[in-house]
matplotlib code that plots the C-alpha trace (Angstrom):
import matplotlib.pyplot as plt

x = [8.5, 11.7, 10.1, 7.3, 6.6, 6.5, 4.0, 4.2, 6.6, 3.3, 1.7, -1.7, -3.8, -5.9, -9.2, -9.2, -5.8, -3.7, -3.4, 0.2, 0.3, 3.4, 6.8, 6.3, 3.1, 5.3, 7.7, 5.1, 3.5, 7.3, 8.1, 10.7, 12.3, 10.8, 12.4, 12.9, 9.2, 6.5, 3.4, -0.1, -3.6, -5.7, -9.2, -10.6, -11.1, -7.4, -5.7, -7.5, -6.4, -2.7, -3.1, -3.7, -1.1, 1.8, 0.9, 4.0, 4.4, 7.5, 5.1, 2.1, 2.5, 0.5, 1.1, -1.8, -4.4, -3.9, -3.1, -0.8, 1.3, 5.1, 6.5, 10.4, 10.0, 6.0, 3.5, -0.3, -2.5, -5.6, -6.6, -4.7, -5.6, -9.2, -9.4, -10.2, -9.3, -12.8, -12.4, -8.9, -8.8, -11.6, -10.3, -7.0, -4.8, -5.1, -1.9, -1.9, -1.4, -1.9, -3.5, -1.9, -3.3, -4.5, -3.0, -5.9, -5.8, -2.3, -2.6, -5.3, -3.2, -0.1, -2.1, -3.6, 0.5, 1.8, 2.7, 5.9, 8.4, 9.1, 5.1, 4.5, 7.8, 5.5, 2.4, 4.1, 5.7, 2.0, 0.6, 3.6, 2.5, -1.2, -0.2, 1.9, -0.8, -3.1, -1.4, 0.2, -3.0, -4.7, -4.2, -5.4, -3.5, -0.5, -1.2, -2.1, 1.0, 3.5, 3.3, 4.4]
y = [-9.0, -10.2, -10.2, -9.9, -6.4, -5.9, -3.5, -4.6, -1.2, 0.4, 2.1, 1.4, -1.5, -1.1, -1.7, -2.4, -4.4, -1.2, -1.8, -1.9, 0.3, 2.2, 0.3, -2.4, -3.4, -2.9, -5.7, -7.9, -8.1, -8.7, -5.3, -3.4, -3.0, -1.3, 1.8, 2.8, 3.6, 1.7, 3.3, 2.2, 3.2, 2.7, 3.4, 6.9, 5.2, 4.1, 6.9, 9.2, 6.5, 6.8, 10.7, 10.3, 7.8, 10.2, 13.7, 15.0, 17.7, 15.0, 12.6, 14.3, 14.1, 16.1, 16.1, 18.3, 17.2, 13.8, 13.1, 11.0, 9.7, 8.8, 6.0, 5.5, 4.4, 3.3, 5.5, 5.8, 7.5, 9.0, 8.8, 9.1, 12.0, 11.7, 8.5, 6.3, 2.8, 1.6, 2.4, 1.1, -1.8, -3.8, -7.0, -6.6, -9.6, -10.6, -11.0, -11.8, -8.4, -6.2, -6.3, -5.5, -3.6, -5.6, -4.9, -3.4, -0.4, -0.1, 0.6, 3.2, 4.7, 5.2, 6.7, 9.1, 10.0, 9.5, 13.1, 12.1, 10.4, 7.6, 6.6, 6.7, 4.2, 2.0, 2.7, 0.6, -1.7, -2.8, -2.5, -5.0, -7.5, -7.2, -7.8, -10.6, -11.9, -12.1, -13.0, -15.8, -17.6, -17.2, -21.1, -20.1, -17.4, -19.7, -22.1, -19.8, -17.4, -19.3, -22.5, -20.6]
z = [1.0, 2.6, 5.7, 7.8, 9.5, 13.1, 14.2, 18.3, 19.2, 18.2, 21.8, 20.3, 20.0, 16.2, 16.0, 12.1, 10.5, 9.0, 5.3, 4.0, 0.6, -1.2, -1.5, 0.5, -1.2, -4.4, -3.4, -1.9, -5.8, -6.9, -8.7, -6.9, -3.8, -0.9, 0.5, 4.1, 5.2, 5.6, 4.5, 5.7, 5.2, 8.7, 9.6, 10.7, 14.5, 14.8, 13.0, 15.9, 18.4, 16.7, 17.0, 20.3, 21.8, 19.2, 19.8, 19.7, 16.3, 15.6, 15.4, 12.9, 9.0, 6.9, 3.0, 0.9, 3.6, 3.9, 7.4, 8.7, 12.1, 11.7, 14.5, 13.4, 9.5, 10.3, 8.8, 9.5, 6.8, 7.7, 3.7, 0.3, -2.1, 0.8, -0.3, 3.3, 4.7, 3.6, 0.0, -0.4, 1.8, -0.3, -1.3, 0.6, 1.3, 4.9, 7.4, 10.2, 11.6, 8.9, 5.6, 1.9, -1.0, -3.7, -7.1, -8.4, -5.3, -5.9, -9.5, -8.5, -6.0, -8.5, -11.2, -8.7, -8.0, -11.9, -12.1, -10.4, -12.0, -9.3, -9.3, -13.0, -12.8, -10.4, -12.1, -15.5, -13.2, -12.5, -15.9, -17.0, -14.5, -15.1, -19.3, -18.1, -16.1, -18.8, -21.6, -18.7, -17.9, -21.1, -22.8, -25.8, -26.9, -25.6, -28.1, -31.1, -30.5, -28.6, -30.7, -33.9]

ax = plt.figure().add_subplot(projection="3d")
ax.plot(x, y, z, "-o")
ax.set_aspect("equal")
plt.show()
């Protein structure tokens, strides 16, 4: 990421690190450029505390029942496809405000989405880098295939 994100405009104090997913977790792994929001996952207590401190209908997001509060381009997920903070946030990347995806979560999340054209785009993005990964750190294959 070209730079850190600021989450102190935020009129609530999280209990639980928010955990950064979508494009900004894209161009934090080095695939592609982040758009204009900022989409995190956050924990059941602090999306309620989020609710609360935002109630304006500006302010509330919900696409096919996963819930969500919009501050400027920040947005606060309840869940994605029901699928909670817990879940996705295990072995996240710790910040020191917020915490990222790990690849792994990220791939999940894409091919949940891959019926749309931009995620099955991100969803092979990843898969690339995974392949490139392996084939990368693997110094046996370097020297039986590369060698030639």
């Amino acid at each position: 990421m070209s730079q850190e994100i600021d989450l102190s405009n935020i009129k609530y104090t999280f209990r639980h690190k928010p955990l950064l997913i979508g494009g900004n977790a894209m161009e934090y792994y080095e695939l592609r450029k982040a758009g204009d929001d900022i989409d995190f996952v956050v924990a059941f207590e602090d999306y309620e505390g989020l609710k609360e401190a935002y109630p304006e209908p500006e302010h509330q997001e919900d696409i096919w029942g996963d819930l969500g509060v919009k501050v400027n381009e920040l947005e606060f997920w309840k869940c994605i496809c029901l699928f909670e903070y817990e879940f996705l946030a295990e072995k996240a990347i710790e910040k020191e405000g917020y915490l990222i995806i790990s690849l792994e979560k990220l791939l999940f999340l894409k091919a949940l989405a891959m019926s749309k054209r931009k995620y099955r785009k991100d969803l092979k993005l990843i898969v690339q880098k995974f392949l490139d990964g392996q084939y990368e750190d693997n110094i046996e294959w370097k020297e039986k295939y590369l060698k030639k």
